[in-house]
DRENPA-3360 file (N, C-alpha, C; in nm, 2 decimals, always signed):
BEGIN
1 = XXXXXXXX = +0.09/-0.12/+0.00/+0.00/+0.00/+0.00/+0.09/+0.12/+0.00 ~ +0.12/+0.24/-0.10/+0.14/+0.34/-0.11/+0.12/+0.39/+0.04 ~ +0.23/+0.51/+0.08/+0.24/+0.60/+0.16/+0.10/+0.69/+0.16 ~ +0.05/+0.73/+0.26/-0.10/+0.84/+0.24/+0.03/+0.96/+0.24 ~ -0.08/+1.03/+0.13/+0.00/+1.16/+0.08/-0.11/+1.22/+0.13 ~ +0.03/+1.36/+0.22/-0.07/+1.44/+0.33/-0.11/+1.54/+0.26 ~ -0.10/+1.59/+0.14/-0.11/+1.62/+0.05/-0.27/+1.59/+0.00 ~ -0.33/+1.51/-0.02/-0.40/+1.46/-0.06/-0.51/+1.47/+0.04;
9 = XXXXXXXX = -0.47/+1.43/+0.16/-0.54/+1.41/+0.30/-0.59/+1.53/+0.31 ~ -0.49/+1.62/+0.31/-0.54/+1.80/+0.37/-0.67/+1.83/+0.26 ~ -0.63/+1.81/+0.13/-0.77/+1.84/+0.04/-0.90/+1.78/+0.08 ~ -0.87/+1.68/+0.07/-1.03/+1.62/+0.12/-1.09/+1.69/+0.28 ~ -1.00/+1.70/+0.38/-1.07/+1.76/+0.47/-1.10/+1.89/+0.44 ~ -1.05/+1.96/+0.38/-1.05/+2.10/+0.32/-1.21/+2.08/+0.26 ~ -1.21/+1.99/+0.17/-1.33/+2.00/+0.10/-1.43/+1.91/+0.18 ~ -1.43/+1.84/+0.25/-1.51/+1.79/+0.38/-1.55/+1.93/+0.46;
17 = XXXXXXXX = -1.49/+2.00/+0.52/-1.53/+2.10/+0.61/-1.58/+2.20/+0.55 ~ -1.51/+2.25/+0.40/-1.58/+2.39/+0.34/-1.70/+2.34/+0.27 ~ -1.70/+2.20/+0.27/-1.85/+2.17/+0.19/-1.94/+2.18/+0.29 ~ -1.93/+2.10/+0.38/-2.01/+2.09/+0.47/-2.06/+2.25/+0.56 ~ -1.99/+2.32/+0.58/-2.01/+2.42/+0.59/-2.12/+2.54/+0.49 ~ -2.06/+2.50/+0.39/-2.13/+2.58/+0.23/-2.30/+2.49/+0.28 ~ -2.31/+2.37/+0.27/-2.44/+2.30/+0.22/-2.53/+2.35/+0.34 ~ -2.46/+2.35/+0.46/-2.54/+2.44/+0.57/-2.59/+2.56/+0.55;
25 = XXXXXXXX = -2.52/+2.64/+0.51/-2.56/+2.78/+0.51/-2.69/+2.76/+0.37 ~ -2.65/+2.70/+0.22/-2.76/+2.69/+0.20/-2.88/+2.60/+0.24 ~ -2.88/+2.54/+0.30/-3.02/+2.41/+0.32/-3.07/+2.52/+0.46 ~ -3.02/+2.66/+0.51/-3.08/+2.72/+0.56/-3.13/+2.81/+0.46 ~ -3.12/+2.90/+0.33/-3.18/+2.96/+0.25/-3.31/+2.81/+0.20 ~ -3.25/+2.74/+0.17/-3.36/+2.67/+0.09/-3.48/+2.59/+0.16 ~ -3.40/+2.52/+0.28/-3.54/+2.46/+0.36/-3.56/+2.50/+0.52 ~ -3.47/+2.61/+0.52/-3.49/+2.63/+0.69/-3.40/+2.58/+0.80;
33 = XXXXXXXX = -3.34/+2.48/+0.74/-3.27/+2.39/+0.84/-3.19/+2.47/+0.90 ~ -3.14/+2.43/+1.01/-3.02/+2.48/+1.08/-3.03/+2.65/+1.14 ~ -3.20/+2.68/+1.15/-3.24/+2.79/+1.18/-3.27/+2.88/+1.09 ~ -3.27/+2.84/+0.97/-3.27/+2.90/+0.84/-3.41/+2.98/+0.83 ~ -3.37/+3.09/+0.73/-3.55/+3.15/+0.72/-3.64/+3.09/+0.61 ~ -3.57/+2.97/+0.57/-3.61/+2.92/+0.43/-3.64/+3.00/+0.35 ~ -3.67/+2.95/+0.21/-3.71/+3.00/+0.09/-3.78/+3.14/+0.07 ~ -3.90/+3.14/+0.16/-3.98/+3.25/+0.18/-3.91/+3.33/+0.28;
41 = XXXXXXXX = -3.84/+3.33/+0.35/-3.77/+3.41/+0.39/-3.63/+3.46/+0.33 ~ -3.57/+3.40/+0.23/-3.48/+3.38/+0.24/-3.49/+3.51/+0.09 ~ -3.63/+3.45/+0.01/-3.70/+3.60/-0.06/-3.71/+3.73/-0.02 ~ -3.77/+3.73/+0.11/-3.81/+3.85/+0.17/-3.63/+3.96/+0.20 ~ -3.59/+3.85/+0.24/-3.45/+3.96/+0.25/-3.40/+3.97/+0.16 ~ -3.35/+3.88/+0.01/-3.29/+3.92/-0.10/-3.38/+4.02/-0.17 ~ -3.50/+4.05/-0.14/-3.54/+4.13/-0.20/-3.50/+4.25/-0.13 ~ -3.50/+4.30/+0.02/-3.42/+4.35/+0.09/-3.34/+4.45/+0.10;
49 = XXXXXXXX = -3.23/+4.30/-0.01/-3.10/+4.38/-0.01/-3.10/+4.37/-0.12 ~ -3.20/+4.42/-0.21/-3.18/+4.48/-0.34/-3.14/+4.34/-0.45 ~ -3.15/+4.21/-0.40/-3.15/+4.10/-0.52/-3.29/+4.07/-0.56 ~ -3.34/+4.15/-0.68/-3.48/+4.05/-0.76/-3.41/+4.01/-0.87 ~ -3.53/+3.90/-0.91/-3.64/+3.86/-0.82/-3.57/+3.82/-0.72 ~ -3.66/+3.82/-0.60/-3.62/+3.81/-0.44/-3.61/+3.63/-0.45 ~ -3.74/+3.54/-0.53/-3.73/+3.42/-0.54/-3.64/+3.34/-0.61 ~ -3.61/+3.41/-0.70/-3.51/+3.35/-0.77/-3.37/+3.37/-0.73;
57 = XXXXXXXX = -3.34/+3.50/-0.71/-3.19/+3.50/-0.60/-3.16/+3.42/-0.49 ~ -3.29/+3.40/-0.42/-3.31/+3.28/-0.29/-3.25/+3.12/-0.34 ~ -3.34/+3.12/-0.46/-3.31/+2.99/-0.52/-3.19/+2.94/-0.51 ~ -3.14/+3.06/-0.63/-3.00/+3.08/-0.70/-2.89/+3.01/-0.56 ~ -2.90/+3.12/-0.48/-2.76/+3.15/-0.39/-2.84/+3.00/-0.31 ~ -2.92/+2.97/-0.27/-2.91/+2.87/-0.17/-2.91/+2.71/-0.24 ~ -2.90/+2.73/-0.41/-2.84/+2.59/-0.47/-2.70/+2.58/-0.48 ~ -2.64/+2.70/-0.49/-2.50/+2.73/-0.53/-2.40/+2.73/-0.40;
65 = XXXXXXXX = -2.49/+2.70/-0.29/-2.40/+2.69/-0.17/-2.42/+2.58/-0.13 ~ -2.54/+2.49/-0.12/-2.60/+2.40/-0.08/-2.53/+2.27/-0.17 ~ -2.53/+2.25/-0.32/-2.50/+2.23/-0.43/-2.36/+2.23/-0.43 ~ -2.29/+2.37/-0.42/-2.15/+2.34/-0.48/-2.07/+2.29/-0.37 ~ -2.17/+2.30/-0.19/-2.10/+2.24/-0.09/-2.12/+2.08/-0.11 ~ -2.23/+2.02/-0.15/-2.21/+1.89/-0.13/-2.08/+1.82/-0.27 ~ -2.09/+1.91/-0.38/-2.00/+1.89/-0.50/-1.88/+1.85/-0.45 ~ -1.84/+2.04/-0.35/-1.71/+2.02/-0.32/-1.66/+1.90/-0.20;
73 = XXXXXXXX = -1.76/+1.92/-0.16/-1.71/+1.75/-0.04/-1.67/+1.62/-0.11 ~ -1.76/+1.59/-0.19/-1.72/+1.47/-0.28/-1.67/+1.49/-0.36 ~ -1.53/+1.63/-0.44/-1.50/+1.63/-0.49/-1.53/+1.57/-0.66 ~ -1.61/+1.65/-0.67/-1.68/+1.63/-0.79/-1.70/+1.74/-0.87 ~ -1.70/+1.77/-0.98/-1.72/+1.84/-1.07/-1.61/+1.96/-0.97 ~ -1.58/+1.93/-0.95/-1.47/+2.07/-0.80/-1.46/+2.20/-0.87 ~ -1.42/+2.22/-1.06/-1.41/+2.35/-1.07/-1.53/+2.43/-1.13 ~ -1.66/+2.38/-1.12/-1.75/+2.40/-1.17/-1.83/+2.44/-1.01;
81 = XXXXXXXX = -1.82/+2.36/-0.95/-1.87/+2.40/-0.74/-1.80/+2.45/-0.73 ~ -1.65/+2.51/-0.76/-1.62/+2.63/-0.65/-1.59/+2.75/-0.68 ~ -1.63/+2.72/-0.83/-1.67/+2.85/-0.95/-1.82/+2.91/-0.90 ~ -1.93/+2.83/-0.87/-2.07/+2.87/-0.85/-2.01/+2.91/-0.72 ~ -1.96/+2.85/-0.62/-1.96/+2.90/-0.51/-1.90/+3.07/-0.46 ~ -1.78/+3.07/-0.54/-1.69/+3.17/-0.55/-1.84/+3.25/-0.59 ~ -1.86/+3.28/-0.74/-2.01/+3.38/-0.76/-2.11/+3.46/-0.64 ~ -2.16/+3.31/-0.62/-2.21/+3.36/-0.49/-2.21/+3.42/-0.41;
89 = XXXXXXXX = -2.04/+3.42/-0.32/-1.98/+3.47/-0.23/-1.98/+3.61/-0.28 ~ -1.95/+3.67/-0.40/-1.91/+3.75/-0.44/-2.06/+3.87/-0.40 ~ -2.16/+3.78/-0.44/-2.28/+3.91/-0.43/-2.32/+3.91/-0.25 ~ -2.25/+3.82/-0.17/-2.29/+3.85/-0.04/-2.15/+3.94/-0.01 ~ -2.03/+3.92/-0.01/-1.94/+4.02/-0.04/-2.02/+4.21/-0.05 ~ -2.06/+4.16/-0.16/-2.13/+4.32/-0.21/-2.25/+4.36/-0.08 ~ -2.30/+4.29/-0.07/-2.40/+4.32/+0.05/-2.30/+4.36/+0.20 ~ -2.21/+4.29/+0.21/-2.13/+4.34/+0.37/-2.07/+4.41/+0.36;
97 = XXXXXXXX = -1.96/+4.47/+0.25/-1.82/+4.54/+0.20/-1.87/+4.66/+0.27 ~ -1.97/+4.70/+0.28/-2.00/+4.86/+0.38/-1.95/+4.89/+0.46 ~ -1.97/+4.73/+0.55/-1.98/+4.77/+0.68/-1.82/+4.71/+0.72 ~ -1.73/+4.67/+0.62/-1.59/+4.66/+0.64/-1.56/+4.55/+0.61 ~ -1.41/+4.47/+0.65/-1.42/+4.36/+0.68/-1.48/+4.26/+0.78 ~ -1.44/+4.28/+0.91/-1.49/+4.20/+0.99/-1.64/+4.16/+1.00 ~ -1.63/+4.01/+1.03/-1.73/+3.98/+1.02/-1.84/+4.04/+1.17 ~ -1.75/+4.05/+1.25/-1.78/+4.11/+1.38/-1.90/+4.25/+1.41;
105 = XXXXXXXX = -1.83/+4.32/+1.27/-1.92/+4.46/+1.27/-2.04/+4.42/+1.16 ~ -2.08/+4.32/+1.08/-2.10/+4.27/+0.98/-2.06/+4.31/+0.84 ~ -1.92/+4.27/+0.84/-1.84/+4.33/+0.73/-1.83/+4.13/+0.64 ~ -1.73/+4.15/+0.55/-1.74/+4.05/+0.45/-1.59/+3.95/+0.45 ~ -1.58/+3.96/+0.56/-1.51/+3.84/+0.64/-1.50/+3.68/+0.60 ~ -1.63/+3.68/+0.65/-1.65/+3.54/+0.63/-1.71/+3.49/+0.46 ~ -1.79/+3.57/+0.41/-1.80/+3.52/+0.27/-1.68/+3.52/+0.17 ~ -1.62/+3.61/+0.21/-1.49/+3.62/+0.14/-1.43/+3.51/+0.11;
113 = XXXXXXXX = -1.39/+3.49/+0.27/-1.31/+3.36/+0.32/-1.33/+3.22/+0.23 ~ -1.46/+3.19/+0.23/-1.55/+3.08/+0.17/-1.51/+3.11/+0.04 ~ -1.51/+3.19/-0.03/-1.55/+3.21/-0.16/-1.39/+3.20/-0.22 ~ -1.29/+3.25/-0.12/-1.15/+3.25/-0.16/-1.07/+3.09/-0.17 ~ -1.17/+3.03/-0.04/-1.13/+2.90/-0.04/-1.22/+2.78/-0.14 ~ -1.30/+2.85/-0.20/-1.38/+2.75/-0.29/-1.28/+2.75/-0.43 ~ -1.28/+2.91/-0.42/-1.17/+2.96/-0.55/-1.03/+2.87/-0.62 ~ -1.00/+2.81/-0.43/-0.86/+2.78/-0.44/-0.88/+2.60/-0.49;
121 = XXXXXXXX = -1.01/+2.54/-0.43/-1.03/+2.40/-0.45/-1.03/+2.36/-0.59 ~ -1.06/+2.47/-0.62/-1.12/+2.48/-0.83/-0.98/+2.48/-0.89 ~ -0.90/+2.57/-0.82/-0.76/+2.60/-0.90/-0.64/+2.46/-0.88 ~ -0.66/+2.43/-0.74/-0.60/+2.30/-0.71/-0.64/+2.17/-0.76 ~ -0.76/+2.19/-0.77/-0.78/+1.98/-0.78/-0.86/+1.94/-0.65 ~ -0.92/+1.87/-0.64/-0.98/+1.78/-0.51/-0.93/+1.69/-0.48 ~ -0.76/+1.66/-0.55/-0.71/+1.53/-0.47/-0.72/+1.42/-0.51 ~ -0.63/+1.30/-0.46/-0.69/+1.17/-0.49/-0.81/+1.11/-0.40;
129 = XXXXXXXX = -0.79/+1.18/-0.31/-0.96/+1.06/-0.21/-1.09/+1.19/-0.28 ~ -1.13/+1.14/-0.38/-1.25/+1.25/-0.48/-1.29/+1.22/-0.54 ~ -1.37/+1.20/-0.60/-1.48/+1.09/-0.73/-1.44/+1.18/-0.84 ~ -1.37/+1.30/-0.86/-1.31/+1.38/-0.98/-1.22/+1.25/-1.02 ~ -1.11/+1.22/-0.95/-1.03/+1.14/-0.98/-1.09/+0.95/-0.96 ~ -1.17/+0.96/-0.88/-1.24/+0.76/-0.93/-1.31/+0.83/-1.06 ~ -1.31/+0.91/-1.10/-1.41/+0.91/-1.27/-1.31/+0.95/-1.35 ~ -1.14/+0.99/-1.32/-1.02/+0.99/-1.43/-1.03/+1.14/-1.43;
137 = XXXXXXXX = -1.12/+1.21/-1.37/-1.10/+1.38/-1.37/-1.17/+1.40/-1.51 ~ -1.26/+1.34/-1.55/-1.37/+1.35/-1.65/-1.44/+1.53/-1.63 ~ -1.49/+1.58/-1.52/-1.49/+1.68/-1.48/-1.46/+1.79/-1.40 ~ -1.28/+1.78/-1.42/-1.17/+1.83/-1.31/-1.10/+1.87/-1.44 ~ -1.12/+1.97/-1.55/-1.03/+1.96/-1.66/-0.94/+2.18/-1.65 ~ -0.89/+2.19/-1.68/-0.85/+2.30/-1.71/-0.97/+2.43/-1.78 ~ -1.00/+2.36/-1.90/-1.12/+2.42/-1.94/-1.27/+2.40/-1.91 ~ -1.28/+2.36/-1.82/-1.42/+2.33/-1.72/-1.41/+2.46/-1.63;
145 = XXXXXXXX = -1.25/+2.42/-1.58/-1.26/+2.57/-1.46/-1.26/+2.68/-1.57 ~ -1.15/+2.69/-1.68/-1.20/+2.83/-1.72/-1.37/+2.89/-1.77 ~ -1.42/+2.78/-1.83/-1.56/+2.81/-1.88/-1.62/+2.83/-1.72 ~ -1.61/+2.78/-1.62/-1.73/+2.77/-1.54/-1.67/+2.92/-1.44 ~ -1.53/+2.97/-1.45/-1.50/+3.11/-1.39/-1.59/+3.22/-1.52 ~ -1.54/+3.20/-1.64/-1.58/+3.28/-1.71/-1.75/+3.29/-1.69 ~ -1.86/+3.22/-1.68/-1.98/+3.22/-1.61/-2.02/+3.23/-1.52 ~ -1.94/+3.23/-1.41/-1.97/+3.23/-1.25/-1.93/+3.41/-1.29;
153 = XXXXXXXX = -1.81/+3.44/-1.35/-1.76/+3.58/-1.35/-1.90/+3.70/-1.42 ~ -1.93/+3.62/-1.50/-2.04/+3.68/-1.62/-2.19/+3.70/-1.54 ~ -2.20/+3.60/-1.47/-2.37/+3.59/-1.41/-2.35/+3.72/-1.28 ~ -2.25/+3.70/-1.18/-2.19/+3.80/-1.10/-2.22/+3.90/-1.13 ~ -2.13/+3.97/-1.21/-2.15/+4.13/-1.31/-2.30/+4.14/-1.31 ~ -2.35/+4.08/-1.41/-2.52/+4.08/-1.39/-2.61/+4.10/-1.25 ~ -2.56/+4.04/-1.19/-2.65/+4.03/-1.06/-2.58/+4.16/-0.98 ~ -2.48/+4.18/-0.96/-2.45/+4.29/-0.92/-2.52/+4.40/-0.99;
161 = XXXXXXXX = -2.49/+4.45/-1.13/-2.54/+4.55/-1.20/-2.67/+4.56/-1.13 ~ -2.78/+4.47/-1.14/-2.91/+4.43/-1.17/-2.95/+4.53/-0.99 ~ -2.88/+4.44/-0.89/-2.88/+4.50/-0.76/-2.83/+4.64/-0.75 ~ -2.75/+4.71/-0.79/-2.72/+4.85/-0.80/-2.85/+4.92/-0.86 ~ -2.87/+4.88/-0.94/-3.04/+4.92/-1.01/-3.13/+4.95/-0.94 ~ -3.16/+4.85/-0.89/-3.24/+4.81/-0.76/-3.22/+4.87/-0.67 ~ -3.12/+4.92/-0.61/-3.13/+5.02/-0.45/-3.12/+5.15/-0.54 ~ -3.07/+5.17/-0.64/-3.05/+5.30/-0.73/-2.99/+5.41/-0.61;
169 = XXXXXXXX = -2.90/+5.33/-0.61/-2.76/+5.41/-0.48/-2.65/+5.37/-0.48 ~ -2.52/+5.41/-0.43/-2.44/+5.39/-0.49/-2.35/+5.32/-0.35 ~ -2.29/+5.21/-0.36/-2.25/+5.10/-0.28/-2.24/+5.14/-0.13 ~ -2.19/+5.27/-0.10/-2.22/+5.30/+0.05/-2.38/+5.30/+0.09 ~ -2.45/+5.29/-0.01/-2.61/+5.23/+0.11/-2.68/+5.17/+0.05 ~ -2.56/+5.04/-0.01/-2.60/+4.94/-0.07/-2.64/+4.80/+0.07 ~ -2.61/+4.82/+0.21/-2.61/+4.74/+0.31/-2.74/+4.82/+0.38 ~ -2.86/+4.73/+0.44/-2.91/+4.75/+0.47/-2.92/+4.75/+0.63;
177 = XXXXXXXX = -3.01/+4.84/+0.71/-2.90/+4.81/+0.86/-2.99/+4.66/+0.89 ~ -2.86/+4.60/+0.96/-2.89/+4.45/+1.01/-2.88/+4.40/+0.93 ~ -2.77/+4.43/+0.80/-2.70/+4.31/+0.73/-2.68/+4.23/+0.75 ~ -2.61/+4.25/+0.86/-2.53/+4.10/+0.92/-2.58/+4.02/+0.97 ~ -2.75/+4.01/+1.00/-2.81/+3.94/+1.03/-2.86/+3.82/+0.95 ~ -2.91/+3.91/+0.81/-2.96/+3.88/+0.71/-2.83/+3.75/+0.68 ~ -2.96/+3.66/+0.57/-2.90/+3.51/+0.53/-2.80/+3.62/+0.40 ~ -2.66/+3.58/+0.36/-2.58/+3.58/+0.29/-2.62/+3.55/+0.17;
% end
């Protein structure tokens, strides 16, 4: 039996903990779980904070977290989940950036974080303990991540634009107070 390559080991838990973490935060947009405001709630604030439709932004962000967290745990399709996930991060980013970094003051701390480390899963690989690699890396390819950044980057822009629209103000009162409360 081959040496375990720690190398290898660190990914999987990497993508074990940031998935599992990701699929939480959405299965609270989508069904409530884990204290979540579910779906209907999860509308009521993206509409809020300036993302319509309010339902379909709910949808969006709580498949793309929920989705690219269980992807990236099983290392599966990895640059395609942490391409959607990165996206996502990006328009909760825009909602905290007001109020700073820290997540403390409800600044963009922690989506950041998520989004930088989903970034990094996509650019790395998921490893050998990962069904990318038991399927030969069928959907782990170079040009998977670049098409699925160039879409994650493209839908972003949109949804941002779309939300600037929408508050029709200019990013300092783009955060509504009790951001930090609000689902991501």
């Amino acid at each position: 039996m081959p040496p375990i390559d720690r190398g290898d080991l660190g990914l999987l838990v990497l993508r074990a903990g940031t998935g599992g973490v990701l699929f939480a935060h959405g299965a609270q947009k989508l069904f409530g779980w884990f204290g979540g405001h579910g779906l209907e709630g999860t509308r009521e604030a993206m509409e809020y904070m300036g993302f319509t439709p309010g339902r379909t932004s709910a949808l969006a962000a709580g498949l793309a977290e929920a989705g690219g967290g269980v992807l990236l745990a099983l290392g599966l399709a990895t640059p395609a989940a942490g391409a959607a996930v990165a996206g996502t991060m990006t328009g909760a980013v825009s909602v905290h950036a007001p109020a700073g970094f820290f997540v403390t003051e409800g600044g963009y701390e922690y989506p950041a974080f998520l989004g930088f480390v989903a970034t990094c899963l996509s650019v790395t690989g998921p490893g050998r303990h990962s069904l990318d690699h038991a399927l030969g890396h069928r959907l782990n390819r170079p040009w998977v991540m670049a098409a699925a950044f160039a879409a994650s980057t493209a839908a972003a822009a949109v949804v941002l634009r779309r939300r600037a629209g929408a508050l029709g103000s200019g990013p300092e009162q783009a955060t509504p107070p009790g951001a930090g409360a609000l689902p991501d």
